[in-house]
C-alpha positions as CSV (number, residue, x, y, z in Angstrom):
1,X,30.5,-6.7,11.0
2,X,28.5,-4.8,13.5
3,X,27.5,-1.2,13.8
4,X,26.5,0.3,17.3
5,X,23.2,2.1,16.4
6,X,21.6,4.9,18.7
7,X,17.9,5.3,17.2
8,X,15.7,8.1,18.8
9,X,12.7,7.0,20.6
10,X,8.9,7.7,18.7
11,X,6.2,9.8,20.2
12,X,3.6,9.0,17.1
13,X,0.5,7.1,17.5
14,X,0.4,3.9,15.3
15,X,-1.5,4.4,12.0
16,X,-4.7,2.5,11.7
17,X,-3.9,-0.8,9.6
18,X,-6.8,-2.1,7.4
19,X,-8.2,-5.3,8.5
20,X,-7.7,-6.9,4.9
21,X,-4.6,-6.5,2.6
22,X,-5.7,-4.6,-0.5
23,X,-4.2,-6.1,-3.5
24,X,-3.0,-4.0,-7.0
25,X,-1.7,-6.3,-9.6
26,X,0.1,-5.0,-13.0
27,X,-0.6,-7.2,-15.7
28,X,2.4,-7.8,-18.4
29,X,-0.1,-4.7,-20.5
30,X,0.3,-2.9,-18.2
31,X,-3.8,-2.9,-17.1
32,X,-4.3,-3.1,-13.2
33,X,-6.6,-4.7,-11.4
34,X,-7.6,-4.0,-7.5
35,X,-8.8,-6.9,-5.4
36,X,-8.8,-9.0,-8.7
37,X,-11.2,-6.7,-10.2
38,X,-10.2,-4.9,-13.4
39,X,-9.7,-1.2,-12.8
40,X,-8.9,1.5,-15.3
41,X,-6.0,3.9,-14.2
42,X,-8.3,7.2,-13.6
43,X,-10.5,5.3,-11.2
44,X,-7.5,4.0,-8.9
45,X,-7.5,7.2,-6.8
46,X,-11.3,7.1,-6.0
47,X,-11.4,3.4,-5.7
48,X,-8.4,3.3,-2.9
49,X,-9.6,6.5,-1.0
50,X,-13.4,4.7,-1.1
């Protein structure tokens, strides 16, 4: 079944993409790990903002 949409147009600027996915894996306990280097939880916020 389709549904007639009306979407508003967009004035915003696109958002600068990084030129390399950044990857954050969850291990099964639960430690993470960001671009396959361990990383303790406290350290996440200064490591993605770096």
């Amino acid at each position: 079944m389709d549904v007639p949409v009306d979407l508003p147009g967009s004035n915003a600027a696109p958002a600068d993409r990084q030129p390399e996915p950044i990857y954050i894996t969850v291990q099964k306990d639960l430690s993470l790990s960001l671009a396959f280097e361990p990383i303790d939880r406290d350290s996440l916020g200064a490591s993605w903002t770096a």
